[in-house]
DSSP file (Angstrom, degrees, kcal/mol; ACC not computed):
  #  RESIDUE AA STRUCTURE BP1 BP2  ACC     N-H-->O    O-->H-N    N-H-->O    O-->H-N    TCO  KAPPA ALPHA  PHI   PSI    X-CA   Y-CA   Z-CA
    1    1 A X              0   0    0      0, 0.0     0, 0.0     0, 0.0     0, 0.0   0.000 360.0 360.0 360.0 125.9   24.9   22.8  -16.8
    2    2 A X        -     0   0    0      3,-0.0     2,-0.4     1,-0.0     0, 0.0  -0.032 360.0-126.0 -22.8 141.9   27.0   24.7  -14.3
    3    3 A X        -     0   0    0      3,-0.0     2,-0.2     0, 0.0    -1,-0.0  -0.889  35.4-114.5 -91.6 149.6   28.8   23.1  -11.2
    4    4 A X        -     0   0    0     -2,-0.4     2,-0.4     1,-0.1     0, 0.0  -0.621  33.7-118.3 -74.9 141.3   27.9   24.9   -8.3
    5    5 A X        -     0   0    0     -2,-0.2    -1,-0.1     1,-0.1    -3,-0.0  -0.645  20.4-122.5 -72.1 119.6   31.0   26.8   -6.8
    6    6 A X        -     0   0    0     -2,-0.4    -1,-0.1     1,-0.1     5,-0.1  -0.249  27.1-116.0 -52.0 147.0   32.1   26.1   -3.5
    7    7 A X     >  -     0   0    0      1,-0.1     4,-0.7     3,-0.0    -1,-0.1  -0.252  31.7-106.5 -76.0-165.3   32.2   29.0   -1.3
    8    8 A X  H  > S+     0   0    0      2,-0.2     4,-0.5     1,-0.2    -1,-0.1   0.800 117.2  57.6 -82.2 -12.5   36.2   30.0    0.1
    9    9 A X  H >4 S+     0   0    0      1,-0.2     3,-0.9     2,-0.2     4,-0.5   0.935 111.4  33.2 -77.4 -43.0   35.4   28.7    3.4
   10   10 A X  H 34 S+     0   0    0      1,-0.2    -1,-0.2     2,-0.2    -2,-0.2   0.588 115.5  59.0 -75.3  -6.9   34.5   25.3    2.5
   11   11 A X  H 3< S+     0   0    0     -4,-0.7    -1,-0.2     1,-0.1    -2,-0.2   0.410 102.6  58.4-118.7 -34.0   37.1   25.2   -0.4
   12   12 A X  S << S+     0   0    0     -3,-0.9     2,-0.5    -4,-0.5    -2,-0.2   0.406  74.2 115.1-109.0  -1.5   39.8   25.9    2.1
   13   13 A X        +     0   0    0     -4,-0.5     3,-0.1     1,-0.1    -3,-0.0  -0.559  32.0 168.8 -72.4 122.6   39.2   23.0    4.2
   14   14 A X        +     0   0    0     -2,-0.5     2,-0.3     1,-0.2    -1,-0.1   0.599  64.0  28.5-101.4 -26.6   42.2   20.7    4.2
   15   15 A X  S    S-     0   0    0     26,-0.1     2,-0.6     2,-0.0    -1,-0.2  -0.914  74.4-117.7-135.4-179.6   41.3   18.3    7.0
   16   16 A X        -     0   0    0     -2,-0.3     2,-0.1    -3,-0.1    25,-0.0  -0.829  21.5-142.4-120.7 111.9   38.2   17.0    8.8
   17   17 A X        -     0   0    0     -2,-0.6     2,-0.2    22,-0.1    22,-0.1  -0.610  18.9-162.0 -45.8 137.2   37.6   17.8   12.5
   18   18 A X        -     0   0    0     -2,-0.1     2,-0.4    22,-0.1    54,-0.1  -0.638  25.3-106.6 -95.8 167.4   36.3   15.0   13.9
   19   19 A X        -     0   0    0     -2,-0.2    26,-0.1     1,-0.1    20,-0.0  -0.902  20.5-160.6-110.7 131.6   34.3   15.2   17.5
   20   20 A X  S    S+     0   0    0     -2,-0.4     2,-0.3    24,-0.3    -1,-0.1   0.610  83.9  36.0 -83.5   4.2   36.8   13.5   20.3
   21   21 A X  S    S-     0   0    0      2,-0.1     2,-0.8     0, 0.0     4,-0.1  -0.982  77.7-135.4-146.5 139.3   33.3   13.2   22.5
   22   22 A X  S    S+     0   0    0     -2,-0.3     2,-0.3     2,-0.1    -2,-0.0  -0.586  78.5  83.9-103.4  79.5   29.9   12.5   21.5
   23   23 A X  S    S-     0   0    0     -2,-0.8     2,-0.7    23,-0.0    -2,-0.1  -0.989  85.9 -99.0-165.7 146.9   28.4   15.2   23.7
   24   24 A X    >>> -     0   0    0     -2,-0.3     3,-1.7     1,-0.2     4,-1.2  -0.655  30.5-143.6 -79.4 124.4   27.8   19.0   23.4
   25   25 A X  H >>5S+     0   0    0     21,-2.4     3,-0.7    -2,-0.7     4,-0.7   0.893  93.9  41.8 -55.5 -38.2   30.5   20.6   25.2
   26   26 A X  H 345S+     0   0    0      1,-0.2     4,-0.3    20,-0.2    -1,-0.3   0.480 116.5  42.3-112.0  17.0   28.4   23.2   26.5
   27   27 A X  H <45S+     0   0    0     -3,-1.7    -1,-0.2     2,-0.2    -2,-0.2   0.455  94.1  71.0-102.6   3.3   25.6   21.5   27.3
   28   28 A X  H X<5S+     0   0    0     -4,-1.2     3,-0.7    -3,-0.7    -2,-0.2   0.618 100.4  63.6 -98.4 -19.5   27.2   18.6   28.9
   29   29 A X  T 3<<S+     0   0    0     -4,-0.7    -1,-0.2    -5,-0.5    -2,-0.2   0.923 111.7  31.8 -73.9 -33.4   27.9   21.9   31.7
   30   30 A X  T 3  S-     0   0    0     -4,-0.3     2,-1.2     0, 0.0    -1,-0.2  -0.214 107.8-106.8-115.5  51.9   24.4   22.4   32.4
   31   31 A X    <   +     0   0    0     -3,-0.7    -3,-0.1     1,-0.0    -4,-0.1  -0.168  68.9 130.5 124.3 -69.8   22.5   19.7   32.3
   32   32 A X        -     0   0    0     -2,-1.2     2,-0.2    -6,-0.2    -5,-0.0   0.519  49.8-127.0 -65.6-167.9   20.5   20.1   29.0
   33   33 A X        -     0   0    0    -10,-0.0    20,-0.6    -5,-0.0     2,-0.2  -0.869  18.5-145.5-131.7 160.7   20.2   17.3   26.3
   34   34 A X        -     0   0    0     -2,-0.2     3,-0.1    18,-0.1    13,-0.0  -0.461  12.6-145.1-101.5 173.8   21.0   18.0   22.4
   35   35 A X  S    S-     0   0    0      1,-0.3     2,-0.3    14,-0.3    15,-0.1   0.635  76.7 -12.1-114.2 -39.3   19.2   16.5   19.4
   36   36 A X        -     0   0    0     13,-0.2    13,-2.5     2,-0.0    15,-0.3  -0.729  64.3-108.5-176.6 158.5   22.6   16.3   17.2
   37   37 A X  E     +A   48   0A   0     -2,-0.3    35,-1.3    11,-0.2    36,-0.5  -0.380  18.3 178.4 -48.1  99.1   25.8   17.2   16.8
   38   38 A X  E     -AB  47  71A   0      9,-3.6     9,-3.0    33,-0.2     2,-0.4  -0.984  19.9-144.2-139.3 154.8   27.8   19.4   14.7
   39   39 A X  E     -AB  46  70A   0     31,-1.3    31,-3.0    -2,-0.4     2,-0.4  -0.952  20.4-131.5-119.9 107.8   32.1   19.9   15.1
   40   40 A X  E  >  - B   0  69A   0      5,-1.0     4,-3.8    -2,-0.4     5,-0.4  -0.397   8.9-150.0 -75.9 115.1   33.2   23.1   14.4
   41   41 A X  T  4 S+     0   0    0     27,-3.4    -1,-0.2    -2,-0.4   -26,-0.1   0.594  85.5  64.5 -89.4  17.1   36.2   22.6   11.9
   42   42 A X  T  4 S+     0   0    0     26,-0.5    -1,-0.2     3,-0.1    27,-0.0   0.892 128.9   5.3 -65.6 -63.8   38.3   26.2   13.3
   43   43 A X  T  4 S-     0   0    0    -26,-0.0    -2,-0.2     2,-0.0    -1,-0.1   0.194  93.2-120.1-129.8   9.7   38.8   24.9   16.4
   44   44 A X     <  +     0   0    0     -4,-3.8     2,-0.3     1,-0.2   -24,-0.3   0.623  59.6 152.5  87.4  21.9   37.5   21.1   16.6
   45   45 A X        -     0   0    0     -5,-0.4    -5,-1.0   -26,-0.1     2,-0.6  -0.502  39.4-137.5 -78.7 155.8   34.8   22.3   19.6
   46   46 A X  E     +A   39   0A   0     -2,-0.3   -21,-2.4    -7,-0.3    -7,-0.2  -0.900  36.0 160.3-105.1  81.7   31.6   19.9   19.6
   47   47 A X  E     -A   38   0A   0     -9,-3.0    -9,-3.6    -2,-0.6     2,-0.1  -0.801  35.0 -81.7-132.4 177.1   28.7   21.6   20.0
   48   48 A X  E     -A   37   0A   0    -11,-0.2     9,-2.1    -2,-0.2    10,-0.5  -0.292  42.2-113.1 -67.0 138.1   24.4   21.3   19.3
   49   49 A X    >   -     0   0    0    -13,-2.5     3,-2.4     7,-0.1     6,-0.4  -0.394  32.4 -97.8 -81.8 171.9   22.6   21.8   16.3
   50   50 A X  T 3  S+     0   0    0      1,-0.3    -1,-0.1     5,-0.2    -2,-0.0   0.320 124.4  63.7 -53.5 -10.4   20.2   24.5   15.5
   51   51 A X  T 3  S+     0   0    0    -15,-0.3    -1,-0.3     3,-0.0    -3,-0.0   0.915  88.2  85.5 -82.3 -41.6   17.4   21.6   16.5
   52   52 A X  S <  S-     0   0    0     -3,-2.4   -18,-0.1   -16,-0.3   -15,-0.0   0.361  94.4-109.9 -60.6 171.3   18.6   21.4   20.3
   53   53 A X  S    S+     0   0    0    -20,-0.6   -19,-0.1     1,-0.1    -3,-0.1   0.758 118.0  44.4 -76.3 -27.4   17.3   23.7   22.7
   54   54 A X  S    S-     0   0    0     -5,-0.2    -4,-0.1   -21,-0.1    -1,-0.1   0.572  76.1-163.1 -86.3 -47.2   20.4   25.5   23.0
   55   55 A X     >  +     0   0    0     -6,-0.4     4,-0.7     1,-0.1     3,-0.4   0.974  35.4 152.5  53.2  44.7   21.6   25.9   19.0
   56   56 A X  H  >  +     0   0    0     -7,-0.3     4,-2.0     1,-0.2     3,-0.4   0.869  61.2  61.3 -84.1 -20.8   25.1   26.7   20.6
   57   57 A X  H  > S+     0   0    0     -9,-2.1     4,-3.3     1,-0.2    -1,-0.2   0.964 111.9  37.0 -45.2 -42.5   27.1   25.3   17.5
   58   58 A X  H  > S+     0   0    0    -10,-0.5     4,-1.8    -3,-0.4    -1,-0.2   0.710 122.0  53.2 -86.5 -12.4   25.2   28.4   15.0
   59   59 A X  H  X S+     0   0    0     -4,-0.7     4,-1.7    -3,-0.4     5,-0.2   0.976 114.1  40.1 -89.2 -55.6   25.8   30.6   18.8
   60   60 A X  H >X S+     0   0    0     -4,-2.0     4,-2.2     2,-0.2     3,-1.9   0.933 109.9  55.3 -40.3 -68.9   29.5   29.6   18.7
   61   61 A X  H >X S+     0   0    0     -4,-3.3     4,-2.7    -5,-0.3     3,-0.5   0.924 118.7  38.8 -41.6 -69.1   29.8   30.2   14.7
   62   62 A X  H 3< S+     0   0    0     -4,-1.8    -1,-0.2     1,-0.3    -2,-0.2   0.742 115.5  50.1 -53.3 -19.2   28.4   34.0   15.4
   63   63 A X  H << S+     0   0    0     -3,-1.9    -1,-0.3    -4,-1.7    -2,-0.2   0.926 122.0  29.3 -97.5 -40.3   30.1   34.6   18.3
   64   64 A X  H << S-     0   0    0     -4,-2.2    -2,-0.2    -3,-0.5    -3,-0.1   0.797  93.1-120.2 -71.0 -49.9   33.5   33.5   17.0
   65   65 A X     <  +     0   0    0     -4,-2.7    -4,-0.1    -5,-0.5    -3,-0.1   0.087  60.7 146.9 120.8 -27.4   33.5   34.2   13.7
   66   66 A X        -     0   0    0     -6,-0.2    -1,-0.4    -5,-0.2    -2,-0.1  -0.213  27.4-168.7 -61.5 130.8   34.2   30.2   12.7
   67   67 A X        +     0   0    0     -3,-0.1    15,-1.8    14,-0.1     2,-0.4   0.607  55.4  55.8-105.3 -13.2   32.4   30.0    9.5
   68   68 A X  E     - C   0  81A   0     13,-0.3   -27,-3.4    14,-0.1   -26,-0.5  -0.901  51.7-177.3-119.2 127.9   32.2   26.0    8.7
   69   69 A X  E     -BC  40  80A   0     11,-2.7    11,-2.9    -2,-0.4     2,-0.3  -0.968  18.3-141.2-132.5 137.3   30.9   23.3   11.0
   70   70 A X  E     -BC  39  79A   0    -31,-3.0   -31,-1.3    -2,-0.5     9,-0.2  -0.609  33.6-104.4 -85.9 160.3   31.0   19.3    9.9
   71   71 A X  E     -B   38   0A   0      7,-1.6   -33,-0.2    -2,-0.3   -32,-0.1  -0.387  33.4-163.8 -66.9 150.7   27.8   17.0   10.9
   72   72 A X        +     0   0    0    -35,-1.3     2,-0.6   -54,-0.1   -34,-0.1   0.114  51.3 120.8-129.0 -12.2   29.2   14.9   14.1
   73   73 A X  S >  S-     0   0    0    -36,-0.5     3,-1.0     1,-0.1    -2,-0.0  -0.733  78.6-101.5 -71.0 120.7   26.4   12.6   13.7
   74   74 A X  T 3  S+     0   0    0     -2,-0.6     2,-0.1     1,-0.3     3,-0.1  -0.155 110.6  10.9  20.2  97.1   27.2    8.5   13.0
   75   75 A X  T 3  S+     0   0    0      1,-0.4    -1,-0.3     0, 0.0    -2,-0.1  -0.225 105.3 112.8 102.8 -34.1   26.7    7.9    8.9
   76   76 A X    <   +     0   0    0     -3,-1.0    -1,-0.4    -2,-0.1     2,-0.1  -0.271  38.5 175.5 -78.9 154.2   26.5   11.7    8.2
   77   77 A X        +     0   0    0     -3,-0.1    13,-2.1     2,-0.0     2,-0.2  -0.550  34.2 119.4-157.9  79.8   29.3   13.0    6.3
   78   78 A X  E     - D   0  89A   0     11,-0.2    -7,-1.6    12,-0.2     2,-0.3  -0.873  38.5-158.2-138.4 163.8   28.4   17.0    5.6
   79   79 A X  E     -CD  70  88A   0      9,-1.4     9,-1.8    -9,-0.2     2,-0.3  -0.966   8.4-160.8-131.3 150.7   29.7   20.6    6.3
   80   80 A X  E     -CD  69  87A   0    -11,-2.9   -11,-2.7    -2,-0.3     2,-0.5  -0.992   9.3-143.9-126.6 149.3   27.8   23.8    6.3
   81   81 A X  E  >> -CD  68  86A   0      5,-0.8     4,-1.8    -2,-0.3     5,-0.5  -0.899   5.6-165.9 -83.2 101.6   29.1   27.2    6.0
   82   82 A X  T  45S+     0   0    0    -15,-1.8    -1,-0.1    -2,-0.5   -14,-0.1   0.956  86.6  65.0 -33.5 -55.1   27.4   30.2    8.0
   83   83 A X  T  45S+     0   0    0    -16,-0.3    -1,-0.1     1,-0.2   -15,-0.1   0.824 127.4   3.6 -35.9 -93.4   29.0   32.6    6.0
   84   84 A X  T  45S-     0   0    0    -17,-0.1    -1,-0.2     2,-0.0    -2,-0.1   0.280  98.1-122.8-110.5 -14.8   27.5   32.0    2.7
   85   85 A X  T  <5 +     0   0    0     -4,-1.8     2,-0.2     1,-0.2    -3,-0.2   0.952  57.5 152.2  57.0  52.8   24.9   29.1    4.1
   86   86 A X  E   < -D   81   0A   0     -5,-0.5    -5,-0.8     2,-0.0     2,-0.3  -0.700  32.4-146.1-108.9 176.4   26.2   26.4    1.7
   87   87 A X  E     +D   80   0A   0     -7,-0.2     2,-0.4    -2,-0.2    -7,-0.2  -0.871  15.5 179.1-145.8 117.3   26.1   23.1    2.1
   88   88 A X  E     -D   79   0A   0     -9,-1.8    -9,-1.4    -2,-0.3     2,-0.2  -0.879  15.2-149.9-121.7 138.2   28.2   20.3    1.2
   89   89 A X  E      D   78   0A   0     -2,-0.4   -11,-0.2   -11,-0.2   -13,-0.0  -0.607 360.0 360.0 -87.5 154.5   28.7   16.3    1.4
   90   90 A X              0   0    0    -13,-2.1   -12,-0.2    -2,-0.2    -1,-0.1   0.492 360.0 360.0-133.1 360.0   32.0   14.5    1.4
């Protein structure tokens, strides 16, 4: 049986952003509430997952172009790629 191939974004990751705040950056400006957390590992920003009302982590990935975000959540230990929509544990 094959191993699955990483894609080059996730493959190129050399460290792990971590989130310095447990709060969505850009929600913690208006108001809202998130559901969880994911830390975009260009540029270390903290933003809500795709569950939240907001989904500004996947609005960030498009808008920027950063293609990998790690889970931010307590016990979770994942990244996902936009680019290629993989998904990996560490």
């Amino acid at each position: 049986m094959l191993k699955p191939t990483l894609c080059s974004h996730l493959s190129s990751l050399t460290e792990v952003r971590l989130a310095e705040e447990y709060v969505c950056e850009e929600c913690i400006k208006t108001g809202d509430s998130w559901v969880h957390l994911r830390t975009c590992q260009t540029c270390g920003t903290t933003l809500c997952c795709d569950s939240s009302p907001n989904t500004h982590a996947t609005k960030h990935s498009h808008a920027s172009g950063h293609p990998v975000v790690a889970s931010a959540e307590p016990g979770e230990r994942w990244f996902w790629c936009y680019v290629d929509e993989q998904m990996v544990g560490y």
